[in-house]
Steps between C-alpha positions, in 0.01 A plus 500: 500500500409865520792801508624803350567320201928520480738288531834551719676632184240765531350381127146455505330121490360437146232230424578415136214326319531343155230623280393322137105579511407153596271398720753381756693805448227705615445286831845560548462861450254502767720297758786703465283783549381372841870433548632854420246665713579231811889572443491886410663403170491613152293293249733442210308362265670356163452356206795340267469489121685402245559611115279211271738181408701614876848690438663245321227538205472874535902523500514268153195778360489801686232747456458815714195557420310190619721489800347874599114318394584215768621738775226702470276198488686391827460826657127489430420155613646621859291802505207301439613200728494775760158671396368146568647409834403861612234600348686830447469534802874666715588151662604735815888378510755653303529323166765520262372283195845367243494333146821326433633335204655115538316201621268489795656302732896662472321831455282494832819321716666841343268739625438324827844476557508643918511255757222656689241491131225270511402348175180439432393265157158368376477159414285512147485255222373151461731161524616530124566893513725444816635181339597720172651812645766518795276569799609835669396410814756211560765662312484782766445312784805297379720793435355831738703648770204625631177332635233363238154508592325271177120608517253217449270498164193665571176262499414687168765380326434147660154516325586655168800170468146317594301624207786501269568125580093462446510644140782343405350129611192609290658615217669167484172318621676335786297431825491758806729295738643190595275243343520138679362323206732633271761361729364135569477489094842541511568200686 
């Protein structure tokens, strides 16, 4: 879909990306790049944070100072997140990059809140990462009023989970893969 990049209210199309320096993230990055320049949208990219312990905890002990530490901290991690999707690089679309505090997946349905955004999200994170947090992608696919575009892991990451799973087996001294002997022992 190529155009001018508006919409019939006369606001301009917005590809919002949610940014947390992953992996995925990046790929996503990249996507909604491609998007952005297909649509003549603005790249939006964000990325959500949250005070340490989440607002309840930083409500019960409140401390201005470490909030400021963890917004800059935020603020950085995009900036870099950005240096290393574009090399530094002007991605040629007009790019309007946000850090918002609140959860990921409430903050991003906030921002991308248009009917004509496209959302764009990184899958990133093993089985037990995705099993222990909420995973963003399916709460805003669940919950947008906008489309959802849910980037794929890049092969990278595939490979990393690989030699991560490798380690792990020979830290533990367990064998490489499905052993059939092991299994007709069982029996």
């Amino acid at each position: 879909m190529h155009g001018d990049g508006r919409h019939g209210d006369g606001t301009a199309s917005r590809v919002v990306v949610g940014v947390s320096g992953s992996l995925g993230s990046l790929a996503a990055l990249h996507r909604g790049l491609a998007e952005a320049r297909d649509r003549g949208a603005e790249l939006v990219p964000v990325l959500a944070w949250e005070p340490p312990g989440g607002e309840l905890g930083y409500r019960r002990s409140p401390c201005p100072p470490l909030l400021a530490a963890v917004r800059e901290a935020a603020e950085q991690r995009l900036r870099d997140a950005l240096d290393a999707a574009f090399g530094g690089a002007d991605p040629g679309v007009p790019l309007h990059p946000v850090v918002v505090r609140g959860e990921t997946g409430p903050a991003l349905l906030h921002i991308a809140d248009r009917p004509g955004d496209l959302l764009v999200l990184g899958r990133s994170g093993g089985p037990l990462r995705r099993r222990l947090r909420r995973a963003v992608p399916d709460y805003c696919a669940r919950r947008a009023g906008c489309a959802v575009l849910t980037v794929p892991a890049p092969e990278l990451l595939h490979e990393l989970h690989r030699l991560e799973s490798a380690q792990r087996r020979a830290r533990w001294h367990l064998p490489a893969g499905a052993v059939p002997e092991l299994l007709a022992a069982k029996r």
